[in-house]
VMD Tcl script that draws the C-alpha trace (Angstrom):
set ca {
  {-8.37 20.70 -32.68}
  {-7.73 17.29 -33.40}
  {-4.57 17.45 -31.78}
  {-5.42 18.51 -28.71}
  {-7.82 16.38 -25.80}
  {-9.96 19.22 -24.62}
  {-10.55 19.12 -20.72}
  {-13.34 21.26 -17.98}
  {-14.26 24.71 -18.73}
  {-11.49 27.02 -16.30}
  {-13.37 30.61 -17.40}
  {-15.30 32.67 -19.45}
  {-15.65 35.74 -21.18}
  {-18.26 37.83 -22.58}
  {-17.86 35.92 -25.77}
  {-15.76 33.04 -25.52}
  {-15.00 30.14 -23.04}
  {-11.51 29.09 -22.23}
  {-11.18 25.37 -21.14}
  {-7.78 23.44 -20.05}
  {-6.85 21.66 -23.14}
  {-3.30 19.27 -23.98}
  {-1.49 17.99 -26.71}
  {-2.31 14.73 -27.83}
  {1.37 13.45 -28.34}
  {2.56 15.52 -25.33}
  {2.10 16.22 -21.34}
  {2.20 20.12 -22.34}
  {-1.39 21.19 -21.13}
  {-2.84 24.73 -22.77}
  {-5.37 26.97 -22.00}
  {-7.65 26.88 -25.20}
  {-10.19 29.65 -25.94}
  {-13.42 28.77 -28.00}
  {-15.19 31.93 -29.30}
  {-18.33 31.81 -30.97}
  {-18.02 32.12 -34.97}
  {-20.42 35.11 -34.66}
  {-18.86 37.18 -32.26}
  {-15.44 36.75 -34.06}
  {-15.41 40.38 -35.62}
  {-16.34 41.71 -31.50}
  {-13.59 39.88 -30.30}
  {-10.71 41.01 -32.72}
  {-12.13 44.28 -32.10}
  {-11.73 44.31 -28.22}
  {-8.80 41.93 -28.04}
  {-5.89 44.88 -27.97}
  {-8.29 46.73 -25.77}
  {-7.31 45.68 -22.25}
  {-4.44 47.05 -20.12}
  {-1.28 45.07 -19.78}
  {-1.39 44.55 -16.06}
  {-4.91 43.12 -16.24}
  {-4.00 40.37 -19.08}
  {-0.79 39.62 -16.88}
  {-3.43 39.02 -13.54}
  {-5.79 37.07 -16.53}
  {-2.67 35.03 -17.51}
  {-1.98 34.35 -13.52}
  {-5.41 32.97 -13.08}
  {-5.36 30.67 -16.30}
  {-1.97 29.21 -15.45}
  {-3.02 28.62 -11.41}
  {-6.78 26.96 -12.93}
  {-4.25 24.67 -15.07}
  {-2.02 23.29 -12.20}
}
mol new
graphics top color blue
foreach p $ca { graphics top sphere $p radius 0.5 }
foreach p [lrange $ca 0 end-1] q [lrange $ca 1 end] { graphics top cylinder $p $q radius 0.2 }
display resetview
C-alpha cells in the first residue's frame, strides 16, 4: 500500500470496503478493496460465487464512482 494514496470510501460489501485509490508515481486511479483479515477465508469462499452479469453492473458502478 505504500504505493498507492488511498482516497473516500466509493462502496461496501458485506465484508470489505472498496475506496478510490492511485498510484503514487502515476495519474492511473484504482478501485482498492480493504477486507478485514478475519473475514479473509469468507471472502475467498464467496468471491467466484456471483454471476457474471452482476460483477460486470458492480464493475460499471466502481468505474462511474471513480470518474
Amino acid at each position: 500500500m505504500n504505493h498507492y494514496h488511498v482516497y473516500e470510501a466509493i462502496g461496501h460489501g458485506k465484508y470489505s470496503n472498496v475506496y478510490k485509490g492511485r498510484k503514487k508515481k502515476t495519474i492511473e486511479y484504482f478501485a482498492i478493496k480493504s477486507v478485514d483479515k478475519s473475514q479473509r477465508s469468507k471472502v475467498l469462499q464467496e468471491d467466484g460465487k456471483l454471476p457474471e452479469d452482476s460483477i460486470h453492473f458492480l464493475a460499471s458502478d466502481i468505474v462511474r464512482a471513480l470518474l
